[in-house]
C-alpha positions in Angstrom: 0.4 26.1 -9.1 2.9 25.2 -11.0 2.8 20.7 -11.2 5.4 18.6 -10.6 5.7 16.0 -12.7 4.6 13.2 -10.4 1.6 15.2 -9.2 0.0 14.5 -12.7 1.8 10.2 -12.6 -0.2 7.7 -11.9 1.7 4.9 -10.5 1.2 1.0 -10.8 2.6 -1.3 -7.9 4.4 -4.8 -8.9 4.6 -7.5 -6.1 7.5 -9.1 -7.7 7.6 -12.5 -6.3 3.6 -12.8 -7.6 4.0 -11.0 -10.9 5.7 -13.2 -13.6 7.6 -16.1 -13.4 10.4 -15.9 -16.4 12.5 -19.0 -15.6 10.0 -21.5 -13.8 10.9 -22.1 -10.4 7.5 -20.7 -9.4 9.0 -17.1 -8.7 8.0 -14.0 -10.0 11.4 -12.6 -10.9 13.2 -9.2 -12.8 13.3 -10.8 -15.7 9.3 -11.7 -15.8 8.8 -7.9 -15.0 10.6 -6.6 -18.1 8.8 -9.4 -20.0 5.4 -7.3 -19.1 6.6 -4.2 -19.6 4.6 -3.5 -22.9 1.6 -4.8 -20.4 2.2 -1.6 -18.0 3.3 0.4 -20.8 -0.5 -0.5 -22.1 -2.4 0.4 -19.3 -0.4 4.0 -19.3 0.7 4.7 -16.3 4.1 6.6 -15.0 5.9 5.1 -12.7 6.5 1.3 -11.5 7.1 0.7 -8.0 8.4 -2.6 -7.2 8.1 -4.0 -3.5 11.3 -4.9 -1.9 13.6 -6.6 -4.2 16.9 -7.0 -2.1 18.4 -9.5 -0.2 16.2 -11.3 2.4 15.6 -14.0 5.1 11.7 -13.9 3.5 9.9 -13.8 6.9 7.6 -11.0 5.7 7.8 -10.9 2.1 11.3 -9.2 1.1 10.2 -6.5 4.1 13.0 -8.3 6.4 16.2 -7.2 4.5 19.7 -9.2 4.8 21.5 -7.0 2.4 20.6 -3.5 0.9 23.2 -3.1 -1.8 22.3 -7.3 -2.9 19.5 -8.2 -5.4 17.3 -11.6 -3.9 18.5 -14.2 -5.7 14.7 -16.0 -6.5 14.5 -12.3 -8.6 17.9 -12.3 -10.1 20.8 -10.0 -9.7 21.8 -6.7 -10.2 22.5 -6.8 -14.1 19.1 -7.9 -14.2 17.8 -4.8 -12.2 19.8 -2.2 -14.7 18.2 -4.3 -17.5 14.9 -3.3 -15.9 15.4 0.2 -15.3 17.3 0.7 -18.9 14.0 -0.9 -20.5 11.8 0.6 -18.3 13.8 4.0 -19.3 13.5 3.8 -22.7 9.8 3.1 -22.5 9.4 6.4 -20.6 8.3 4.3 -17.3 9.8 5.3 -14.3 11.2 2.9 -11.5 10.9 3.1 -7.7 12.2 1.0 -5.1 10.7 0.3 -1.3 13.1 1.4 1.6 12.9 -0.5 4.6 14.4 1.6 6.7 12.9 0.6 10.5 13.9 -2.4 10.8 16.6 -4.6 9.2 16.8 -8.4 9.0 18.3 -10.0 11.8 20.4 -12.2 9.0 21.7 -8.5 8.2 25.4 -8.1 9.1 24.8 -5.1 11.4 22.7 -7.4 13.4 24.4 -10.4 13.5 27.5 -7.7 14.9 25.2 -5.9 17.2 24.2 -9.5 19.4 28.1 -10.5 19.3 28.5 -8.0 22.8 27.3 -5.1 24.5 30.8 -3.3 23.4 30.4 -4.4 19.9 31.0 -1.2 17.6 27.5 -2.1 15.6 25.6 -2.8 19.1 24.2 0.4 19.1 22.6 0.1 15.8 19.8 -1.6 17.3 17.4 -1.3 20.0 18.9 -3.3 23.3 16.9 -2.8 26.4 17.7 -5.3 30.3 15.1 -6.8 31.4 12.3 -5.0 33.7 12.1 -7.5 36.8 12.4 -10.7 34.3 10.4 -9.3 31.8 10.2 -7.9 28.9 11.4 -4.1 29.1 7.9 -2.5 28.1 4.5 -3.7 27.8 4.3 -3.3 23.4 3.0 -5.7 21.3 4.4 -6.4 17.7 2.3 -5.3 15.0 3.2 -9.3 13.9 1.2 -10.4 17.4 3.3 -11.2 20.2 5.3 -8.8 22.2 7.6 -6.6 20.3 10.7 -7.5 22.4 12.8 -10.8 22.1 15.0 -12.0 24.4 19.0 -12.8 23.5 20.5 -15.0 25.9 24.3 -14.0 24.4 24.4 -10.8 26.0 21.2 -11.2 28.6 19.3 -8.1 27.2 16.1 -7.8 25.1 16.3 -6.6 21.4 12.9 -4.4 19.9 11.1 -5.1 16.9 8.0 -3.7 16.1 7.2 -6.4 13.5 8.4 -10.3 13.3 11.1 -11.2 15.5 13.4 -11.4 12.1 13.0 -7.5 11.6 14.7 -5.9 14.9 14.4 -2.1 14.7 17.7 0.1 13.5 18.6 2.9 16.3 17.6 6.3 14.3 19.2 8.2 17.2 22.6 7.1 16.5 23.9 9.2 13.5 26.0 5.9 11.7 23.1 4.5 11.4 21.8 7.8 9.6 24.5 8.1 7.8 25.0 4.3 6.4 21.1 4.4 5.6 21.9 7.8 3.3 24.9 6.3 1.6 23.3 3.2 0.6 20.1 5.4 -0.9 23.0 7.3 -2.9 24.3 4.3 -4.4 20.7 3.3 -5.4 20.6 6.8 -7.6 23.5 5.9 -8.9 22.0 2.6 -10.1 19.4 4.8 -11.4 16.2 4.5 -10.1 13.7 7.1 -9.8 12.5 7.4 -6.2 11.2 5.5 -2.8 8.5 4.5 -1.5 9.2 4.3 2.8 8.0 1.5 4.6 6.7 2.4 8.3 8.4 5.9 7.4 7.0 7.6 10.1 8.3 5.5 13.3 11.8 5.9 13.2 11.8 7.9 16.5 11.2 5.7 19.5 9.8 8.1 22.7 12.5 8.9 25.1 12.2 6.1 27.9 10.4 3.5 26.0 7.2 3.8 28.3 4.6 1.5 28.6 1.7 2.2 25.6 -1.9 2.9 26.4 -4.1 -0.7 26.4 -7.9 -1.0 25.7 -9.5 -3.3 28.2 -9.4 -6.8 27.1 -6.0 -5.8 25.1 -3.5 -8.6 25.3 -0.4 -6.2 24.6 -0.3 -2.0 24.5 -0.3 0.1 22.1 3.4 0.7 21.4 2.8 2.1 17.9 0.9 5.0 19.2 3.6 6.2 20.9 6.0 5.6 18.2 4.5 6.8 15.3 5.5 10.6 14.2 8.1 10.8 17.4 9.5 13.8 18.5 13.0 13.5 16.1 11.2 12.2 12.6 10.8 15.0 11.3 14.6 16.3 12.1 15.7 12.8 10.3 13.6 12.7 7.4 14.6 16.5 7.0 18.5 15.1 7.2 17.4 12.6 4.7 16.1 15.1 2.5 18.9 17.1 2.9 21.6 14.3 2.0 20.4 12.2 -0.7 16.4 13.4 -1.7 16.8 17.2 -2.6 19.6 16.1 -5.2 17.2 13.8 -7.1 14.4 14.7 -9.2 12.3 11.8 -7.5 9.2 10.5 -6.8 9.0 9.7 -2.6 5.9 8.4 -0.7 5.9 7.4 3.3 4.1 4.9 4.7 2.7 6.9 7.9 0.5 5.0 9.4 -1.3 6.9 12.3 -0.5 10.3 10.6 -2.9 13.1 11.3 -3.8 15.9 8.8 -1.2 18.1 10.8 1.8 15.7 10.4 1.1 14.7 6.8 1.4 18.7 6.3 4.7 18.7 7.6 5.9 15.2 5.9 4.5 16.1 2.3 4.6 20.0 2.6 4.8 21.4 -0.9 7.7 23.2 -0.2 9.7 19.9 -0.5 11.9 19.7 2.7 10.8 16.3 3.4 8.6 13.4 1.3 6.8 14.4 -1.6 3.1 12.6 -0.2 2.4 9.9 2.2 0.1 7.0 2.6 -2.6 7.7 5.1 -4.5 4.6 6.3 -7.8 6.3 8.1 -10.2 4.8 5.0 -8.4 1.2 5.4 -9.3 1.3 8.9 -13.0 2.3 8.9 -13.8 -1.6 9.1 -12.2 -3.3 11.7 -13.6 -5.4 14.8 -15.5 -4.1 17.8 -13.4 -6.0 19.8 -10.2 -4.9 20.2 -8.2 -7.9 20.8 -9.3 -8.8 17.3 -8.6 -5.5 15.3 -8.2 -5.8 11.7 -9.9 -9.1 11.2 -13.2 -8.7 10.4 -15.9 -9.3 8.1 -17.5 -5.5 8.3 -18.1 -3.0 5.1 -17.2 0.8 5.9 -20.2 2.6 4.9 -20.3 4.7 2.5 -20.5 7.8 5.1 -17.5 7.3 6.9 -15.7 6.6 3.7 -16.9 9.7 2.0 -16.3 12.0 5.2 -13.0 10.5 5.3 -11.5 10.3 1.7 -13.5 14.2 1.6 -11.4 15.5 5.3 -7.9 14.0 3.8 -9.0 15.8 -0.3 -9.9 19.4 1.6 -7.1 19.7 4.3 -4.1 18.8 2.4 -5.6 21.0 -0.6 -2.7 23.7 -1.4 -0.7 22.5 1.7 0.6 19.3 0.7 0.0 16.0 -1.7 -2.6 12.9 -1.4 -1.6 9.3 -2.6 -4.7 7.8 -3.7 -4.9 4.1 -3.3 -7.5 1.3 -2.7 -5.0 -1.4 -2.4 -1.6 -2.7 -2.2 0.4 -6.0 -1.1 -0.7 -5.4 2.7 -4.8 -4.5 1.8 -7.6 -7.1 0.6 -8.5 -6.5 -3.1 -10.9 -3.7 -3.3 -13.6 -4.9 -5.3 -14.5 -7.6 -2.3 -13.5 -5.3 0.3 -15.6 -2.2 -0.4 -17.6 -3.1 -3.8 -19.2 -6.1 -4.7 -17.5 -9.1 -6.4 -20.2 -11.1 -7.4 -20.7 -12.4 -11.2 -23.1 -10.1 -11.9 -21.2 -6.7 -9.9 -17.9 -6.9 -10.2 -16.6 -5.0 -13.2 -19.3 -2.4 -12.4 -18.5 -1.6 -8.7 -14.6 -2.4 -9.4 -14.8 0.9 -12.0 -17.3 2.7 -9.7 -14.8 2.4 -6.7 -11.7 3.5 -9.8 -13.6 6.4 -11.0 -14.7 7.6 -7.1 -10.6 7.7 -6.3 -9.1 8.7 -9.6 -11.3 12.0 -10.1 -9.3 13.3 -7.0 -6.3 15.4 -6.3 -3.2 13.7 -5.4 -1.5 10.6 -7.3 -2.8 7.5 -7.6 -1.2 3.8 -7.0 -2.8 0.7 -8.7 -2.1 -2.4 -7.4 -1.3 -5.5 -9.8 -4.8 -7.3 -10.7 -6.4 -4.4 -9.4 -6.9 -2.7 -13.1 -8.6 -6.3 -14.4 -11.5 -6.2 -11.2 -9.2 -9.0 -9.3 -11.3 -10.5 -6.0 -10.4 -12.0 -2.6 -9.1 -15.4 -2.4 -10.9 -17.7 0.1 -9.7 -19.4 3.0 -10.3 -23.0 3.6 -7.3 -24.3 6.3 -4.6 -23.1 8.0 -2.4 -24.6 5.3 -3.5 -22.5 2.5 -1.7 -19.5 4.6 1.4 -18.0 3.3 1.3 -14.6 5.2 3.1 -14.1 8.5 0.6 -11.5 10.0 -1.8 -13.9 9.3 0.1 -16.9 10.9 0.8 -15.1 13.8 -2.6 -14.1 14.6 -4.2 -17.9 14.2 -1.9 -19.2 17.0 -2.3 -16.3 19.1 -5.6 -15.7 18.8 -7.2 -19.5 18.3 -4.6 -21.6 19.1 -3.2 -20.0 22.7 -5.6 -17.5 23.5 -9.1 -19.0 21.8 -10.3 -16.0 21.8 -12.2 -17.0 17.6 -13.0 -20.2 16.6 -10.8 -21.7 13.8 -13.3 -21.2 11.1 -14.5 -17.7 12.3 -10.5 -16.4 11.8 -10.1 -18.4 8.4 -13.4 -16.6 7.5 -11.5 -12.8 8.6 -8.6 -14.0 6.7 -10.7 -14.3 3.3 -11.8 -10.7 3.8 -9.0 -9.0 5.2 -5.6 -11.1 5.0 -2.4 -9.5 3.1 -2.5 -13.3 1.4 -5.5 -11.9 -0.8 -3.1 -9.6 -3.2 -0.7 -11.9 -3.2 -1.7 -14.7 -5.3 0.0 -14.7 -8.4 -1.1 -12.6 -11.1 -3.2 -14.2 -13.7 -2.0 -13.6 -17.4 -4.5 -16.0 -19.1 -6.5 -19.0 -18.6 -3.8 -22.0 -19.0 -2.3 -23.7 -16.4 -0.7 -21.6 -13.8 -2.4 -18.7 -15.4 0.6 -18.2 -17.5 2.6 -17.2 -14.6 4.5 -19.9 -14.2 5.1 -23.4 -15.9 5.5 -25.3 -12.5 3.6 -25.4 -9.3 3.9 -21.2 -8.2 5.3 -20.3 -4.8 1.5 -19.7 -3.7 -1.8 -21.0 -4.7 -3.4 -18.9 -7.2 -6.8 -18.0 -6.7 -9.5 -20.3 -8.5 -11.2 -17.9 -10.4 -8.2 -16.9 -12.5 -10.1 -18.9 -15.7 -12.2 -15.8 -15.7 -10.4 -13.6 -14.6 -7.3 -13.1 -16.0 -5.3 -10.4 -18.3 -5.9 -12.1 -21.6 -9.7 -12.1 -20.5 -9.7 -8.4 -19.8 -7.5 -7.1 -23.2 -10.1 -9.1 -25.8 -12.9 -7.3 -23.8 -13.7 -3.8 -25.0 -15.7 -3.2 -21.7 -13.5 -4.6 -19.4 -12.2 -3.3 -16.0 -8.9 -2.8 -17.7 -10.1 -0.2 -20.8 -11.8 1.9 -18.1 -8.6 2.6 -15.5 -6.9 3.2 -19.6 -9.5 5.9 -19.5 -8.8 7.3 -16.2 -5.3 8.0 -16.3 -5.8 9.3 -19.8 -8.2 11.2 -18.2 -5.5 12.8 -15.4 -3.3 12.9 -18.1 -5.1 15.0 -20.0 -7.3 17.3 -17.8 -5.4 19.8 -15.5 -8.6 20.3 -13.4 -7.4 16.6 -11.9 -4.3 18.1 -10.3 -4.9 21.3 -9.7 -9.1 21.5 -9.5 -10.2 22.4 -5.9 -12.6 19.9 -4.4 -15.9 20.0 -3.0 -19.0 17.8 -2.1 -21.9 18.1 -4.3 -24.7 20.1 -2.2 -26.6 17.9 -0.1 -24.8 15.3 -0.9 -22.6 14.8 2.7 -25.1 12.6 4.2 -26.7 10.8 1.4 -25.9 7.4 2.6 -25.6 5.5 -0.9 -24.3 8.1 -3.8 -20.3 9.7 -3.5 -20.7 12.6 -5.7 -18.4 15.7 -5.9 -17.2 18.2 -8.0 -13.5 19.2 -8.9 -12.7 22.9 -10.5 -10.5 25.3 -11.8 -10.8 28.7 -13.8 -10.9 26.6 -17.0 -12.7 23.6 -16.0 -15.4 21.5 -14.5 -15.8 17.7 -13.6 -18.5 16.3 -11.6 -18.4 12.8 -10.2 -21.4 10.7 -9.3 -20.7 7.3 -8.1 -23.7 4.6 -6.5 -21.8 3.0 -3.8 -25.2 0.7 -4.1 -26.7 -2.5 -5.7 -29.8 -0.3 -5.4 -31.5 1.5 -8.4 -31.8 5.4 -7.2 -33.4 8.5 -8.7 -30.7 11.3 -8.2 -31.0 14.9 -9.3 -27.8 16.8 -10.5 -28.0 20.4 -12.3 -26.1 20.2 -15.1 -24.8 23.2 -17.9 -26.3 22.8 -21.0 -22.6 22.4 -22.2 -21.8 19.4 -19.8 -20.4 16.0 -21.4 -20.3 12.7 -20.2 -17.0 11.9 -20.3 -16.7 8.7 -18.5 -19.3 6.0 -17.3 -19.5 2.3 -16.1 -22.2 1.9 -18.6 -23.2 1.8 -22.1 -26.2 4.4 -22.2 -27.3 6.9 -19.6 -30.6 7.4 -17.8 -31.5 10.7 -16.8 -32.1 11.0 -12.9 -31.3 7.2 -12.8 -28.5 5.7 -11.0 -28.4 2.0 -11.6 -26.4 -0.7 -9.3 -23.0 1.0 -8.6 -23.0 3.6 -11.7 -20.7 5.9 -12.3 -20.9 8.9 -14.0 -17.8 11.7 -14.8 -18.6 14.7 -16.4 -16.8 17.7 -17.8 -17.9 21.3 -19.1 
């Protein structure tokens, strides 16, 4: 096989509005980013993918979009985003950008057009349905709570959005939509940039009829996603998108496809390159939701170790010469890893946080780090209603204990300290001053109290930090073609051992054999080794033979 380049990238995700603060209005801005380039450059990574950066009415984060071709003022303006990508150039980092390509704001000009009239020329860029007997036209829910229909008195019809009210959907079926989408992603190459990552790629195509979705018993709303994700046109439009701007461009692209199956990630990140080259599957970020349904991602559960190894193990063997993983433990919309599936505690977090980063970066497929992820950064916590920012999380404490009391107050605030988008998004923390060196004022959210500790300053004077060993990992996939092109395999015996992920990666010219204690426990572990075997990488300072000591890892190569 011969690699593409970014199937041997490792790339490193900026929140922008959280990262760095360069003109102290409590914003992270452009400007702050190209302030920490050297930081990224440091950790030696590929590519930089910065979350939405345009224009926006800032319900959900810079995911509601007023203006596609406009830079958000709180980050600057479009000579500052050429100043990024000419630095970032010259540095040898690459820049990618997130399309937001389901849904629009409903500030956006096409949608402020598309409510005027029903004979408006931009009306059919949207989603307009008449009511069903007074109600809304289908039984959905928005993935925001709620239902995912809103009513507009102007023209007397309902108006679909998946997400907040804010984001109505775009019309996929109607080619000027199609075709402004692919002329605004030209004019992006021609500013430069060096790929997309998708939001909500894969539910562009809305079943024929808008039926009614399936609903568990006790649901309040059905289950409109499940019919919309991976609909019967996506793959013709993602192929036209592929066609019209993607195939011209040496990029890196990545879909967000949640509820993709092994079949239709095949077809959206097939090697041959007609469509995406990976997606985001969410199976592993699912394995710990609530038993009750009404509740779904808020919960306090850990995925065992198990269903996370059968999981990550399925996604690593099907897609193997077929098509491309991402590898990721977090991002802006996931809890930080090292509370969600390791063990923050004083005395466990830097150990399980590079257990958990050597058990994903010995994989195939490229992997994303999240900002704070690479110095062991924890969950925030939760103490009222007013400490959240997030408007998933919003949603759900007035639907779910405010109108439906279906959870106590304190039980939800609880959930949101394990599982709430709010947890990646407090500010990054540079050092151990005021603000954390992010900012000079009061930032646009609370940081999280333990940035005295942990912090970047912290992590660079500390030759053992978390930060030194992801340095080592993607030198590691830099350097070692058995990471990109290595088959992958469980270690014998080793598919039902409920506390040790090991596995082995090879090719004609190399071995690697990872061994990672998912575990506070010490274990005694057997592993045949060749004499000519070297530890190459481990989350301690000396090695014990047939020991595995609270969340070790081991890595080695012959």
């Amino acid at each position: 096989m011969q690699a593409k380049w970014w199937q041997k990238a490792v790339v490193y995700q900026v929140y922008p509005r959280s990262f760095q603060d360069s003109n102290n209005d409590g914003i992270g801005d452009l400007q702050g980013i190209i302030q920490r380039l050297p930081y990224i450059k440091k950790l030696g990574v590929d590519v930089i993918w910065l979350n939405p950066v345009y224009k926006t009415s800032n319900v959900d984060g810079g995911y509601d979009i007023s203006d596609y071709q406009a830079i958000n003022p709180d980050f600057g303006n479009l000579a500052d985003f050429q100043q990024l990508i000419t630095t970032a150039h010259k540095m040898d980092l690459k820049i990618i950008m997130d399309l937001v390509v389901n849904h629009s704001s409903s500030e956006h000009h096409w949608f402020q057009e598309s409510k005027k009239s029903k004979s408006n020329p931009y009306r059919d860029y949207y989603i307009w349905r008449d009511p069903v007997e007074g109600h809304e036209p289908n039984n959905w829910g928005s993935f925001f709570s709620g239902p995912a229909w809103t009513f507009d008195s102007t023209t007397g019809q309902y108006y679909l959005h998946l997400f907040a009210k804010e984001q109505p959907d775009l019309n996929w079926e109607n080619p000027q939509v199609r075709t402004s989408v692919f002329d605004m992603m030209n004019w992006w190459a021609l500013q430069g940039i060096d790929g997309f990552r998708m939001d909500v790629i894969s539910m562009l195509s809305k079943p024929a009829g808008l039926p009614d979705g399936p609903k568990e018993s006790g649901a309040l709303y059905g289950d409109g996603g499940s019919l919309v994700a991976n609909g019967k046109h996506e793959h013709e439009y993602l192929r036209e998108m592929n066609q019209e701007v993607l195939s011209k461009y040496n990029w890196l692209t990545v879909g967000e496809t949640a509820g993709v199956t092994i079949e239709e990630a095949q077809k959206y990140a097939d090697l041959n390159g007609s469509e995406l080259n990976m997606v985001f599957q969410f199976e592993h970020m699912g394995l710990d939701g609530n038993s009750d349904p009404r509740l779904g991602k808020w919960s306090d559960q850990k995925a065992s170790l198990t269903a996370l190894r059968n999981n990550l193990a399925k996604w690593q063997t099907a897609l193997a010469n077929k098509a491309w993983n991402s590898l990721f433990w977090n991002n802006h919309d996931q809890p930080r890893v090292v509370s969600r599936f390791g063990n923050d505690s004083q005395k466990y977090r830097v150990l399980s946080a590079k257990m958990l980063a050597a058990m994903l970066h010995g994989m195939q497929g490229t992997p994303y780090i999240y900002q704070g992820e690479e110095i062991g950064m924890t969950n925030t916590n939760f103490h009222s209603f007013d400490q959240v920012v997030d408007v998933e999380a919003r949603n759900a404490y007035h639907e779910l204990v405010e109108k439906e009391k279906i959870v106590s107050s304190e039980k939800l605030l609880h959930y949101f300290s394990q599982r709430s988008r709010d947890n990646a998004r407090t500010p990054m923390p540079w050092n151990d001053s005021a603000n954390a060196g992010f900012t000079s004022v009061q930032p646009w959210m609370t940081l999280n109290p333990n940035y005295s500790q942990i912090n970047v300053a912290a992590a660079l004077s500390d030759k053992n930090s978390v930060f030194y060993f992801y340095q080592e990992l993607i030198k590691m996939r830099h350097d070692l073609p058995v990471i990109t092109d290595g088959d992958f395999k469980l270690v014998a015996g080793n598919d039902d051992d409920p506390d040790v992920f090991a596995y082995t990666r090879n090719n004609a010219d190399q071995h690697l054999l990872v061994i990672c204690n998912y575990t506070q426990k010490q274990l005694t572990r057997h592993y045949e080794l060749p004499t000519q075997a070297k530890l190459i990488i481990q989350n301690y300072s000396e090695t014990v033979a047939d020991q595995l000591r609270p969340y070790e890892t081991k890595i080695y190569l012959w």
